[in-house]
N, C-alpha and C positions, 0 to 999 in steps of 0.2 A: 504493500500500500504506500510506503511511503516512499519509493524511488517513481511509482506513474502515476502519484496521484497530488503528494504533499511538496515534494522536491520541484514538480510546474510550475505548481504556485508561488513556492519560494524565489522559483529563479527568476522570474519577472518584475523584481523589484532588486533596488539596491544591495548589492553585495556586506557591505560594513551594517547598511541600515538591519537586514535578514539578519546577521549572527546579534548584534542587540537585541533584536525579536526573541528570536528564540531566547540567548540567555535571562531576558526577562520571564519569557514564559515560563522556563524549566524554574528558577526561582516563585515565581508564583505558584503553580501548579504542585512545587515539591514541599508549599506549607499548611497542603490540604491533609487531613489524619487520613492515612493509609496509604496515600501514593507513595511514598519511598520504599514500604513492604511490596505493593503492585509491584513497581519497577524492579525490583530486584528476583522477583520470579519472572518477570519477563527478560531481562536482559541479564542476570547474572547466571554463568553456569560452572561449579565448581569441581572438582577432581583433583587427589591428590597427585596423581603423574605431572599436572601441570604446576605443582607449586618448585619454584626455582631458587638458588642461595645464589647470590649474585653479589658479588664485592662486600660481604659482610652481611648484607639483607635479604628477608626473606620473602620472596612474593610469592602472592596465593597463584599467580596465574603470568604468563611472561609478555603479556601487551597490555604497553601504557597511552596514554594519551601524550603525544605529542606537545610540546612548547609553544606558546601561540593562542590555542582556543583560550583559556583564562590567565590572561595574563596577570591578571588584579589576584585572582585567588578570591576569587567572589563562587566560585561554583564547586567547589573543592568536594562537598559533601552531595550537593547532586549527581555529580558525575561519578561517585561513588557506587550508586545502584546502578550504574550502568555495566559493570562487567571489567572496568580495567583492575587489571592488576598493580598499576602504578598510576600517578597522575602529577606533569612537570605545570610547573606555573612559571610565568616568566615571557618574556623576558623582562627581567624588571633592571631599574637602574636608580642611586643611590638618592636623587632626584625625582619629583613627578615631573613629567614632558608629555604634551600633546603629539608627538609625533610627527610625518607628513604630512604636509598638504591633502585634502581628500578632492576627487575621489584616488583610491589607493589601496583597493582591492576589488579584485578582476577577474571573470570565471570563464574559461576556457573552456567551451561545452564540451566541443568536438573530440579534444583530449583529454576533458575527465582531470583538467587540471587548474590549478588558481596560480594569477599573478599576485603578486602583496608588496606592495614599499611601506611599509606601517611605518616604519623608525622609531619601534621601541617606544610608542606612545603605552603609558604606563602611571601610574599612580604610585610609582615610588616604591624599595623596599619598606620602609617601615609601613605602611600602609597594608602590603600584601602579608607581612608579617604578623601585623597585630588582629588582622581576619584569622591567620591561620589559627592562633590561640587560641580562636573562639570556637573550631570547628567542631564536629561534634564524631565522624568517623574516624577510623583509622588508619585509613589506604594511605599507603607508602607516598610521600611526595618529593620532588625534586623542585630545587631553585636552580630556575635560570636566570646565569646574572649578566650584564653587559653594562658599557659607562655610557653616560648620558651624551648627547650629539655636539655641544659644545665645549668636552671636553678634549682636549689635544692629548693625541695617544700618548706625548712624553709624561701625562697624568694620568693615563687611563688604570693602570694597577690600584690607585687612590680610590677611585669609583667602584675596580670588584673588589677591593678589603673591604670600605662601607657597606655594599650589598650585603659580602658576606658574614660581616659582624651584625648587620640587620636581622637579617634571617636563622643564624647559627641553630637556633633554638627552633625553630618550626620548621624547618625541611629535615628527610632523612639524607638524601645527597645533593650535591650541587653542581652545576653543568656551567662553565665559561663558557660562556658564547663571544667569540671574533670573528665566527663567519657569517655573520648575516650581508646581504648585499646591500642592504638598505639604509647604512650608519655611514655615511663620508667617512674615509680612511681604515673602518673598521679591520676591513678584511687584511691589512697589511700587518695589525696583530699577528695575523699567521704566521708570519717569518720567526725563524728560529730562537732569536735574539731576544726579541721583546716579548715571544710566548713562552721564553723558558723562565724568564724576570718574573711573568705575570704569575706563572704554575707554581714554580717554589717559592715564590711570596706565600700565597694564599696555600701552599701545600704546610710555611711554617707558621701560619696564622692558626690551621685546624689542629696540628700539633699543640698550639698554645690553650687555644678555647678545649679542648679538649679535657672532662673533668669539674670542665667552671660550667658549665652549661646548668641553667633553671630549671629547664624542662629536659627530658630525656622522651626521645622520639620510639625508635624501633630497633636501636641498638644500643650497646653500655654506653653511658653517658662518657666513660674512661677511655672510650675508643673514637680518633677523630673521624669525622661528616669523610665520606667518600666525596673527591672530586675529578666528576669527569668533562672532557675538550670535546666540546660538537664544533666538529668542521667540514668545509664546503666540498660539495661533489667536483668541482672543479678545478683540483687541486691534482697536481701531475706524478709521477709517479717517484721522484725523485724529492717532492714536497711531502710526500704521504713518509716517505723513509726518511725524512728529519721529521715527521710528527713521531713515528713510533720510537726515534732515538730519543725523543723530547720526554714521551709517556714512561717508557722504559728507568731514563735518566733522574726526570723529577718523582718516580714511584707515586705518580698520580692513579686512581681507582682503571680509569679506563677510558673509551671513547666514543660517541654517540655519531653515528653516519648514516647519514648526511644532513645538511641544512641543506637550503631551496638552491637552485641553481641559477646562474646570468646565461647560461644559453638560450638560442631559441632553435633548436637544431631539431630536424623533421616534425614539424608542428602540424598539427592537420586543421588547426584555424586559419581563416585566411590571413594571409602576409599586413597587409593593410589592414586589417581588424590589431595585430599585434602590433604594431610599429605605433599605431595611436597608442595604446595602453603606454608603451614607454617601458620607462627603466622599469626593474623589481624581479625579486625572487621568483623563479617558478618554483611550485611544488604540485603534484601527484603523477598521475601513470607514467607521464616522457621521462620521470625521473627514477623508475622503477630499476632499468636495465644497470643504470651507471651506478645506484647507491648500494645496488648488489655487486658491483665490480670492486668496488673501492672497502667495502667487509671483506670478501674474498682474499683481496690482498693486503689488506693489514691485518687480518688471522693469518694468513696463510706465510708472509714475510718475518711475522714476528714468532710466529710459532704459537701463538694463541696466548701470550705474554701477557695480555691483559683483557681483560672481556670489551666486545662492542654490541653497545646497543643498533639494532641496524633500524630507519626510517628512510622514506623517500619511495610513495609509489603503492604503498601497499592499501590494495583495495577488494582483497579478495582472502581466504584461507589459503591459496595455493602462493599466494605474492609473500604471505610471512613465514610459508615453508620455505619458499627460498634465501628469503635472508638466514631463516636458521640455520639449515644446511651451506648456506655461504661459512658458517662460523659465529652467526649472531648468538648470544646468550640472551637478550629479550629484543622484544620490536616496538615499534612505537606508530601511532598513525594519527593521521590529521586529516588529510585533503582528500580521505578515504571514505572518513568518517563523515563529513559533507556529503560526498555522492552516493554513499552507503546506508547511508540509515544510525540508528544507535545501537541497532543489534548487531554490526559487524566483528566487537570484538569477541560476543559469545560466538558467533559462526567459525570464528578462527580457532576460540577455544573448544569448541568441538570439534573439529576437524583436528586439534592437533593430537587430541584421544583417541 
C-alpha cells in the first residue's frame, strides 16, 4: 500500500516540506495509547541469529537507520518501533545553523534516488543531547558529528571535541563525518594529515571522558564511546589505503561506507532535469554498486582489521546481503527507506533468517 498508493501522494509535493510531514505525523500519531505497541508488531521482527557484538555493543538486529532522517534526535523513540537495530542522529555540529539555501533536497524518480545539499542544518549538539536524556527507549544510538560551515578546517577538531563532549553521555558510539559534499572544504578533512589530528584528538578525549560519564549508555561507563570515520564513495583506491593506515594507526572502532556521492554517472533522469538541481550529495540505488566496492576493499585490504558499517543503495533484503557478504558487520539505510516503506528493515530482517 504504501509504495502505489501513499508514496504518489507524497511525491507531488515538496521534498524537505514531505519529511516535516511525516516527522510531524509519526510524533503525533506515536502519543496516541497503543500505537507504539501496534507499531512494533507490525514492523519489529526479532530472532536471536540476528543479534550482533559489534565494537563492544550489542545489537538486537544489524540494520540501522542511517545519519540524516533525524538529525535533531526528535524521533529517536518512534523510530524505535520500527524494526532498527541501531538509530544515528546527526549530523549535528557544536552550533545550531540553518543550513543551505532551500530548495535542497531532490528526488530522482527514475533512479530511486535523492539529491541533498542540506549543510548540516541542525539544532546544535546540546540540543540533540538534552532530547536524548529524555528518551524513553533503549535502541542503541550513534552521534554524528561535523563543524559548523563557518568554521575554517585549521579549527575544525575544536567543533568535533564540543560535539563530542556534548553528547558523551547520550550516544552509544560516534561517527566523524568529513565526507559530506555539502560543507565548503569539508571533504578535504579527508586527507591524511588533518584526519589523523582530528581521530587521535577525539580518540584521546574518549580515553579521558571515559569513567567521568553521568549516565552510562549500553556499555561500562569505564570503557571509552567507540569512534567510527564515515567516508565518501568517491575516494580512490590509494585514498581508501591511507584511511585504513589512519583506522588501523589511530585504533579508532571502525568505518561506516559510504556517505552520498558528487557523481552523476549513468543516471537514468534526464541530463537537464539534473544539471538544474545543481551541486549535492547523491544517495540510493546509482550508489549501490560502488559502496559495495569500497567495503569489499577495505575488509578485504585490511584483512577485516576493523569492522564497517556498509550504507549506500540498499533498498531491498538482497542489497544488505551484499554489503554483508562484501565484509559488512551491520548496514544502515536511508534513501531506501523513503522509497520502501517503514517495513523494509523487518523485510531485511527476515530474509536475513
Amino acid at each position: 500500500m504504501y509504495k502505489w498508493l501513499i508514496l504518489p501522494i507524497l511525491f507531488r509535493f515538496d521534498a524537505e516540506k514531505v519529511h516535516h510531514f511525516i516527522c510531524g505525523t509519526l510524533k503525533f500519531f506515536f502519543q496516541i495509547p497503543g500505537v507504539p505497541f501496534i507499531s512494533k508488531q507490525l514492523f519489529n521482527f526479532e530472532h536471536p541469529s540476528l543479534e550482533r557484538e559489534v565494537f563492544g555493543l550489542k545489537f538486537k538486529n544489524p540494520v540501522g537507520l542511517a545519519a540524516g532522517f533525524d538529525k535533531n534526535a526528535e524521533l529517536v523513540d518512534e523510530l524505535a518501533c520500527l524494526g532498527f537495530g541501531f538509530v544515528e542522529i546527526g549530523t549535528v555540529t557544536p552550533k545550531p545553523q540553518d543550513g543551505n539555501d532551500k530548495p535542497r533536497l531532490f528526488r530522482l524518480k527514475p533512479d530511486r534516488a535523492i539529491i541533498n545539499r542540506m549543510g548540516f542544518n541542525n539544532h546544535g549538539a546540546a540540543a540533540a543531547a538534552q532530547r536524548l536524556r529524555k528518551r524513553k527507549t533503549t535502541i542503541l544510538i550513534g552521534g554524528n558529528i561535523g563543524k559548523n560551515k563557518l568554521t575554517p578546517n585549521e579549527d575544525a577538531l575544536d567543533d568535533y571535541l564540543k560535539s563530542f563532549d556534548a553528547l558523551y553521555d547520550t550516544v552509544d558510539y560516534f561517527v566523524v563525518n568529513v565526507s559530506s559534499p555539502n560543507t565548503p572544504g569539508l571533504r578535504d578533512l579527508q586527507e591524511k594529515e588533518p584526519l589523523m589530528k582530528i581521530l587521535a584528538a577525539l580518540k584521546q578525549r574518549a580515553n579521558e571522558l571515559a569513567g567521568h560519564s553521568s549516565l552510562t549508555t549500553h556499555r561500562s561507563s569505564l570503557t571509552a564511546k567507540p569512534i567510527l570515520l564515515k567516508i565518501a564513495p568517491d575516494l580512490t583506491d590509494s585514498q581508501l589505503d591511507d584511511i585504513i593506515e589512519i583506522v588501523t594507526t589511530t585504533q579508532i572502532a571502525g568505518v561506516i561506507a559510504t556517505n552520498t556521492t558528487i557523481s552523476r554517472a549513468d543516471l537514468k533522469t534526464d541530463d537537464e532535469f539534473v544539471k538544474k538541481i545543481g551541486a549535492g550529495g547523491l544517495s540510493g540505488a546509482p550508489l549501490t554498486h560502488r559502496s559495495t566496492e569500497v567495503i569489499r576493499y577495505l575488509c578485504e585490504k585490511s584483512n577485516r582489521a576493523f569492522p564497517v558499517i556498509g550504507v549506500g543503495g540498499i533498498a531491498s533484503p538482497e542489497d544488505a546481503k551484499a554489503k554483508l557478504e562484501a565484509g559488512a558487520s551491520l548496514v544502515q539505510i536511508y534513501t531506501g527507506f523513503i522509497y520502501e516503506g517503514p517495513a523494509l528493515a523487518k523485510r531485511i530482517c527476515q530474509s536475513l533468517v
